[in-house]
C-alpha positions as CSV (number, residue, x, y, z in Angstrom):
1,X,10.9,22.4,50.5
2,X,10.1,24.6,47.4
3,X,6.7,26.2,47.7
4,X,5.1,27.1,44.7
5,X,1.8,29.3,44.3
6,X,-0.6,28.8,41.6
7,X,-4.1,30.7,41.0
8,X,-7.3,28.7,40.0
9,X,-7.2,28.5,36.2
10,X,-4.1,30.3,35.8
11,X,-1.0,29.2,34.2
12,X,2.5,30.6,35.7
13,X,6.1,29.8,34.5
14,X,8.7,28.5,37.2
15,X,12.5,27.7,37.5
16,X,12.5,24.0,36.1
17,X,11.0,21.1,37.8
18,X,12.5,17.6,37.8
19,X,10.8,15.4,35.0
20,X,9.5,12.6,37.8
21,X,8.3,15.7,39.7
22,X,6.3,17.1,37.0
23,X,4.7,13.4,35.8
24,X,4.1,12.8,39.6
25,X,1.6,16.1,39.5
26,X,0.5,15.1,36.0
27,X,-1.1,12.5,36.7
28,X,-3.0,13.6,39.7
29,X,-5.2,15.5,36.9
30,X,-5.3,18.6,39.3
31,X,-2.6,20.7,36.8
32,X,-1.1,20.8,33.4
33,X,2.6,20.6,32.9
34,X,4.3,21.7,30.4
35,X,7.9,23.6,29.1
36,X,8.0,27.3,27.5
37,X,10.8,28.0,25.1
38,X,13.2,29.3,28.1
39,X,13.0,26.0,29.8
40,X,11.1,26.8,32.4
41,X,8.3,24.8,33.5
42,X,4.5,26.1,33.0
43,X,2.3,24.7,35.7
44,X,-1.9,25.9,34.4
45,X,-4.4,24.8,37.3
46,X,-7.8,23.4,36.2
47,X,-10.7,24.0,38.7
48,X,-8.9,22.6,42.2
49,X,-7.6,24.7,44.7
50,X,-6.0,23.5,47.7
51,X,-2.5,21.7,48.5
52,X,0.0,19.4,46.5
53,X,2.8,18.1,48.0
54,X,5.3,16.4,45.7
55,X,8.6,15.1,46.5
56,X,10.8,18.6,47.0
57,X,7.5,21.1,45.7
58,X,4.7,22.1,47.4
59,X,2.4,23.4,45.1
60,X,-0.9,25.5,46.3
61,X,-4.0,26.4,44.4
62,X,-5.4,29.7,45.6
63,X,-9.2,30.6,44.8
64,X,-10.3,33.8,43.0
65,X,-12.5,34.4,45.5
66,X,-12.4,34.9,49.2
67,X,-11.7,32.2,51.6
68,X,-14.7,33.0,53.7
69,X,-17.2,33.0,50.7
70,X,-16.1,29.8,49.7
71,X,-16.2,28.2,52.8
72,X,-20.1,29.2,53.0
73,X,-20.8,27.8,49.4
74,X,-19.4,24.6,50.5
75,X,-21.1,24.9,54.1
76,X,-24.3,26.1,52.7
77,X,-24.7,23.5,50.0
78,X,-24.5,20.9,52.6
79,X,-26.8,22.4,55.2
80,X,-28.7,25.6,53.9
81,X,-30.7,25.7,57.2
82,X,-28.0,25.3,59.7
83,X,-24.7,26.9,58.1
84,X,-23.8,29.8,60.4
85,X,-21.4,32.0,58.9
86,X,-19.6,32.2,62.7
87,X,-18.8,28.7,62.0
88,X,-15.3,30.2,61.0
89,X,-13.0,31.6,63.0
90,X,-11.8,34.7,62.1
91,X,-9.5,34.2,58.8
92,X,-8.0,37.5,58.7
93,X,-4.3,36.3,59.3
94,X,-4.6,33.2,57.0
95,X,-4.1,33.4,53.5
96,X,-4.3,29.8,52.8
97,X,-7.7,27.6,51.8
98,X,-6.5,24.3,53.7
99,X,-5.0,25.9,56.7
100,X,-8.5,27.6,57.1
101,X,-11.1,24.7,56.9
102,X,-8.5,23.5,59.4
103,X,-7.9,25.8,61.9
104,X,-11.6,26.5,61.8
105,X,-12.1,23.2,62.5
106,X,-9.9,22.2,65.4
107,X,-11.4,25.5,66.8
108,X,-15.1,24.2,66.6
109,X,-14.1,20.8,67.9
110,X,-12.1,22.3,70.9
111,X,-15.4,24.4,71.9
112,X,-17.7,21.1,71.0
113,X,-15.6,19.3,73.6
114,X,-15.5,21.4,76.5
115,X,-17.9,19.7,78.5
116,X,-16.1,16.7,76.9
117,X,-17.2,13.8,74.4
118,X,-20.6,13.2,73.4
119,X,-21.7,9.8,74.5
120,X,-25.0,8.1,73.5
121,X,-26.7,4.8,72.3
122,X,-25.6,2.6,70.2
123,X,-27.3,-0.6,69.2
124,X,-25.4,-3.8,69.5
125,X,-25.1,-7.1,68.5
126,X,-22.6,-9.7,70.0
127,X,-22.2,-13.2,71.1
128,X,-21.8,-13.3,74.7
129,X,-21.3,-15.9,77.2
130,X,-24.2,-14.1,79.8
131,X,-27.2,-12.8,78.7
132,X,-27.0,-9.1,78.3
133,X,-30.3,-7.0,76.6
134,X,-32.8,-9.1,74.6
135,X,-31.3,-12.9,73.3
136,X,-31.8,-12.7,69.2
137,X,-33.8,-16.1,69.3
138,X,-33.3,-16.9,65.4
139,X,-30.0,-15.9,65.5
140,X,-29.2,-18.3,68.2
141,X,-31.6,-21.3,66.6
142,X,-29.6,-20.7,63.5
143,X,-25.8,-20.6,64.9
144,X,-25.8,-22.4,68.2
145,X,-28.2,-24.7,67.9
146,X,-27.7,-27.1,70.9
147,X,-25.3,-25.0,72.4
148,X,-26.2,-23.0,75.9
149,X,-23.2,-20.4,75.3
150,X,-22.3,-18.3,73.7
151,X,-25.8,-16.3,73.4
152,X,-26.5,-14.0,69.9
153,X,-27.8,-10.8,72.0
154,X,-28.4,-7.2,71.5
155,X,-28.0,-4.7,73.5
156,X,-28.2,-0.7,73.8
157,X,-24.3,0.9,75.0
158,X,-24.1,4.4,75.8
159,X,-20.6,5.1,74.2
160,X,-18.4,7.4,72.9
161,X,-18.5,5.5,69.8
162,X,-21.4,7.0,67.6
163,X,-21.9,8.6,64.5
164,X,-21.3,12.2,65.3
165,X,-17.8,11.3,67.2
166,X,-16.5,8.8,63.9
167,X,-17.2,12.0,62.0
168,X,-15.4,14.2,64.0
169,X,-12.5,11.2,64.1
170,X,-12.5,11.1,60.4
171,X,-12.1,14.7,60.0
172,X,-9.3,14.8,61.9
173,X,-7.6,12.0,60.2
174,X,-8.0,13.0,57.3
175,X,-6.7,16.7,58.0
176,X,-3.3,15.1,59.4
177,X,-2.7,14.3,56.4
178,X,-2.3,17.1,55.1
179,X,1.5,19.1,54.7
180,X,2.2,22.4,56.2
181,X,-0.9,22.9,58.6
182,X,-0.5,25.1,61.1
183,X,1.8,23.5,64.0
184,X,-0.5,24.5,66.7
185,X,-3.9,22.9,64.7
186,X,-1.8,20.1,64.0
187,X,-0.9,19.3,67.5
188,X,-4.5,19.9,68.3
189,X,-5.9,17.3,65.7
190,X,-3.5,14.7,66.8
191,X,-4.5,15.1,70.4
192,X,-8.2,14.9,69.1
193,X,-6.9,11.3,67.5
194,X,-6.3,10.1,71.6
195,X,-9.7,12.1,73.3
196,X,-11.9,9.8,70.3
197,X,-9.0,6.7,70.8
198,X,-12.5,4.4,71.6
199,X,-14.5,5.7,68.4
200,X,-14.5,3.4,65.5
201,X,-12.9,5.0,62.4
202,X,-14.5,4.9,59.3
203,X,-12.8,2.5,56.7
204,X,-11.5,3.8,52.9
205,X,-14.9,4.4,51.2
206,X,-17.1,4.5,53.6
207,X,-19.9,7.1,53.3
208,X,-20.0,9.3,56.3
209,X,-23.0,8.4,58.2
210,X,-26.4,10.6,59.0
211,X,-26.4,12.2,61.8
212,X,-30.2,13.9,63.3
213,X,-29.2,17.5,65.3
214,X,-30.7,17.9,68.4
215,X,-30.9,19.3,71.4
216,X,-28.4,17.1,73.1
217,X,-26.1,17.7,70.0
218,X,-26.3,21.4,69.5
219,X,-22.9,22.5,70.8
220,X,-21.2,19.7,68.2
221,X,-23.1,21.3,65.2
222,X,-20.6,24.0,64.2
223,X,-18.0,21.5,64.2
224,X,-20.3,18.3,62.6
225,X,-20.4,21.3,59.3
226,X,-17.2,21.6,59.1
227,X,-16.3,18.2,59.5
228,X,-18.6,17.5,56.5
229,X,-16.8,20.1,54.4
230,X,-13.7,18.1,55.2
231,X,-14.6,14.7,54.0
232,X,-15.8,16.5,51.0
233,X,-12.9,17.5,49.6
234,X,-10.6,15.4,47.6
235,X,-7.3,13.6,48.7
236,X,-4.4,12.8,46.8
237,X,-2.8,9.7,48.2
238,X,-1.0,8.0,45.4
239,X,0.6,4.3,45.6
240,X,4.2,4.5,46.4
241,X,6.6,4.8,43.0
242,X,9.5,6.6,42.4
243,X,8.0,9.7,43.1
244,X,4.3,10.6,44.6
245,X,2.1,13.2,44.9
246,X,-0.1,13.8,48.1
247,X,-2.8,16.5,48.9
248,X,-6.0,18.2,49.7
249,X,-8.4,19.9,47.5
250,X,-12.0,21.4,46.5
251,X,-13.3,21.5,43.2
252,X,-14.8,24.6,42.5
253,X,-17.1,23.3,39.4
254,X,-18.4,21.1,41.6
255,X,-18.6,23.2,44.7
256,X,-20.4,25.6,42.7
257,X,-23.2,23.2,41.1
258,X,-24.0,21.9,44.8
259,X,-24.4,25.0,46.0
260,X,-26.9,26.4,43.5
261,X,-28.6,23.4,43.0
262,X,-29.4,23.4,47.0
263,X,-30.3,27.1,46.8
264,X,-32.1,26.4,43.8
265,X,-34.4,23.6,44.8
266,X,-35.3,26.1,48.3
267,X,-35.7,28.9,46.0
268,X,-38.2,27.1,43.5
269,X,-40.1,24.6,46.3
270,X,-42.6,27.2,46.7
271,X,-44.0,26.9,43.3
272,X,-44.2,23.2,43.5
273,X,-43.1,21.1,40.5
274,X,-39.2,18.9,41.0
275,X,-35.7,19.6,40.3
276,X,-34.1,17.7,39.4
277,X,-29.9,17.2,39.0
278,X,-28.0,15.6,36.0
279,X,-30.8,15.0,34.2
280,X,-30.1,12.0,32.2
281,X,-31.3,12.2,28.6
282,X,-30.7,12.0,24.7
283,X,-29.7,14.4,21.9
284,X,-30.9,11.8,19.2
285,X,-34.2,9.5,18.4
286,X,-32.3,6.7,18.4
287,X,-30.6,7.6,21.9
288,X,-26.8,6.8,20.9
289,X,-25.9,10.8,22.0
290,X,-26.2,10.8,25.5
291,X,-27.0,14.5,27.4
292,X,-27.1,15.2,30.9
293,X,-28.2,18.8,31.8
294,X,-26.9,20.1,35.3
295,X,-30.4,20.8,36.2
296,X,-33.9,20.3,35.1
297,X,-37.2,21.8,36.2
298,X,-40.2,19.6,36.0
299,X,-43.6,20.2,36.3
300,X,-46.2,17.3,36.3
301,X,-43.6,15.3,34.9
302,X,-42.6,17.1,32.0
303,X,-39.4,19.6,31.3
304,X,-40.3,23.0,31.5
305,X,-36.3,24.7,31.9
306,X,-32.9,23.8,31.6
307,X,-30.4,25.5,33.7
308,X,-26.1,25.0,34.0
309,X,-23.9,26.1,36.5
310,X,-21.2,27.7,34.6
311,X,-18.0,28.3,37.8
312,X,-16.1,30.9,35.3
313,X,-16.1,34.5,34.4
314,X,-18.5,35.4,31.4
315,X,-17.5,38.9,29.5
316,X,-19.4,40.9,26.7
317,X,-16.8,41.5,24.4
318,X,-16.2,37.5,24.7
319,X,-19.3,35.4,24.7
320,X,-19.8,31.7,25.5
321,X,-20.9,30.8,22.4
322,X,-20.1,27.2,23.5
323,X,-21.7,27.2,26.1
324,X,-24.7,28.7,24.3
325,X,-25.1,26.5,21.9
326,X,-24.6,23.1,24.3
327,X,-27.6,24.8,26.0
328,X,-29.6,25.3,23.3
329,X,-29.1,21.5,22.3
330,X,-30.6,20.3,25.7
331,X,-33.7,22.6,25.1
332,X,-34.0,21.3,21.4
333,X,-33.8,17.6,22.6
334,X,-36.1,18.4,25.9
335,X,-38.7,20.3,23.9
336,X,-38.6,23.8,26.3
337,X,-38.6,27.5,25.6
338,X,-35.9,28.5,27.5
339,X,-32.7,27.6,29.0
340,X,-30.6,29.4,32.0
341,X,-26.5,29.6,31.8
342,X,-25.6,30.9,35.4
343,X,-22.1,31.6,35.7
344,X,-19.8,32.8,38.9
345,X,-18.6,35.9,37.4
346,X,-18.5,38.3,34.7
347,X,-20.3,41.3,32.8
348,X,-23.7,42.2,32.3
349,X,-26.2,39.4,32.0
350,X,-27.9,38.8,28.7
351,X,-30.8,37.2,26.7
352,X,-31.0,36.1,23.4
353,X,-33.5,34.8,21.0
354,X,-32.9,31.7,18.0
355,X,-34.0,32.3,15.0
356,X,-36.6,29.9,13.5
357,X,-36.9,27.8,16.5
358,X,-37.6,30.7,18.9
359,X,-35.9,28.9,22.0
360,X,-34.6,32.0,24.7
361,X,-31.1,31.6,25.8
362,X,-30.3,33.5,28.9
363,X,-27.4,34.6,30.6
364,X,-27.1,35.2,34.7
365,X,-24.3,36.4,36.6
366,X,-24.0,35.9,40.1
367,X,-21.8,38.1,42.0
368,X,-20.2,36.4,44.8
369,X,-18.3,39.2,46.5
370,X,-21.4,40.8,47.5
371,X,-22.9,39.9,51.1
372,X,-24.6,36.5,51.4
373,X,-28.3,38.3,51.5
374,X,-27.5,39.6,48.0
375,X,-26.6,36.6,46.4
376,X,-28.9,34.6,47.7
377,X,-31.5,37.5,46.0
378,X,-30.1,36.6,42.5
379,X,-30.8,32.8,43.1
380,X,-34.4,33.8,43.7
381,X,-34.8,35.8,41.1
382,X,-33.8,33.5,38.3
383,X,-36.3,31.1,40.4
384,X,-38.5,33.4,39.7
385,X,-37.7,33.6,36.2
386,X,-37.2,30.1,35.8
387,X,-41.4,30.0,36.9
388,X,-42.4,32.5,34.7
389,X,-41.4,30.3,31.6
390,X,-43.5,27.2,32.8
């Protein structure tokens, strides 16, 4: 196996790839291929980091930033009030994305099951040929009409086999398919496969479902986060062809927007009015130029700021003037004074001022090396400035 390492948004140049190879990982839409003049070939990475596993290369997409701070975006976006940052073991030996949601994991779910599987009720509706629970009297008007057995009942079972265990189950499953985990974890996860052998699994597509935390449930909520965080990410399972690609990966544009539009909406609830995410909208009168905003502040209804979540660096010497005029299209075709880029990274934040129309174009950086306190400080402060402008 050749292992390749590629950084997010990066292009490098390696010893040449076979042509099947290199159309495999095209089209899984996660890289660019290419050839430079010396033959080699030129893998660029867009926004996904994580594995890729195609036929003799194993190809992995490394984030700028730290594993750790990534892992608490994509924790905190999906549960602000209940990420812990002690969720994760420590990472200080493990240089690798994938290997760390999933030896995190398998830790969480070995201390969630030392008292062993959580059981509980789950509602359930059979035909029977004795009467167990409460007989569904439509049901059995409708279906066995005339007939004494079998009896349409429903019933309460306290069983292994309920929400919080299929989503554990599906974690798991989906992590063993992932190349090159840790031997140990992955021994672990396929031993988790025969504790949860009597939990339904989910089937391809389906959502994964809600689960309420509670007291009875506390010691399975470090691992329930992470498990979530799993099922979030992306697969790569192609048909079988000549030559397939498989894999695991985050998208950092989109890991990015979640996590500021969660920290976003707690920052601004305060102050009342509604955020609101991909705003759907037109540039033109006749609506034929479709816009939709990352996110839009509303107050009694109306518009009142635009904001994007920009996940790249922003400098000084090289500004987004792209970027800036997009934005200053959605506050033209909203009707508001002022829009908000926020990126992940960069230099010094900026404001600035269009002639004529008088719409204010600002600039935020976030800096997400600093501790979790800090960056959460910047969110509220463009709140802040986003309610100033109403």
């Amino acid at each position: 196996m050749r292992r390749l390492t590629l950084p997010e948004h990066k292009a490098r140049a390696f010893s040449p790839i076979a042509r099947s190879t290199a159309d495999a990982l095209t089209a899984t839409g996660v890289v660019k291929v290419s050839a430079d003049l010396d033959g080699r070939t030129v893998l660029k990475a867009s926004s996904f980091v994580g594995v890729l596993r195609c036929d003799e290369i194993e190809l992995r997409i490394t984030p700028k930033i730290g594993i750790h701070r990534l892992l608490w975006l994509l924790g905190h976006a999906r549960d602000p009030n209940g990420w812990r940052d002690d969720d994760i073991v420590d990472l200080s030996i493990i240089d690798d994305l994938v290997a760390a949601v999933a030896v995190s994991f398998h830790a969480a779910v070995r201390q969630a099951l030392t008292h062993g599987v959580l059981q509980g009720y789950r509602t359930v509706e059979e035909a029977l040929p004795l009467l167990r629970g409460r007989l569904r009297e439509s049901d059995q008007l409708r279906r066995r009409l005339g007939l004494v057995v079998p009896l349409e009942v429903r019933y309460d079972d306290y069983t292994v086999d309920i929400p919080e265990n299929r989503i554990l189950l599906a974690a798991a499953r989906r992590l063993l398919r992932i190349p090159g985990l840790p031997s140990a974890t992955h021994a672990g996860l396929r031993q988790l496969l025969t504790t949860l052998a009597d939990v339904t699994p989910l089937v391809a597509g389906e959502k994964p479902p809600d689960t309420v935390p509670s007291r009875l449930t506390r010691h399975y909520q470090p691992a329930l986060r992470l498990a979530r965080i799993v099922l979030a990410g992306r697969s790569i399972d192609q048909p079988p062809g000549s030559t397939a690609a498989s894999g695991f990966l985050f998208d950092l544009n989109k890991a990015f927007e979640d996590w500021l539009t969660v920290t976003l909406r707690r920052a601004l609830e305060p102050h009342g009015g509604r955020l609101r995410d991909q705003y759907p909208s037109h540039l033109d009168i006749r609506r034929q130029l479709r816009i939709r905003p990352d996110l839009v502040w509303e107050r009694q209804s109306r518009p009142t700021a635009v904001l994007d979540a920009k996940y790249k660096r922003v400098q000084d010497n090289d500004r987004p003037h792209a970027d800036l005029y997009q934005m200053l299209a959605y506050c033209t075709a909203l009707g508001v004074p002022e829009g908000h880029l926020i990126y992940a990274s960069g230099d010094i934040p900026g404001s600035h001022t269009v002639r004529e129309a008088g719409t204010r174009l600002r600039t935020w950086v976030l800096d997400l090396t600093r501790p979790t306190d800090h960056i959460l400080a910047q969110v509220s402060s463009i709140a802040h400035a986003v309610v100033l402008t109403a």
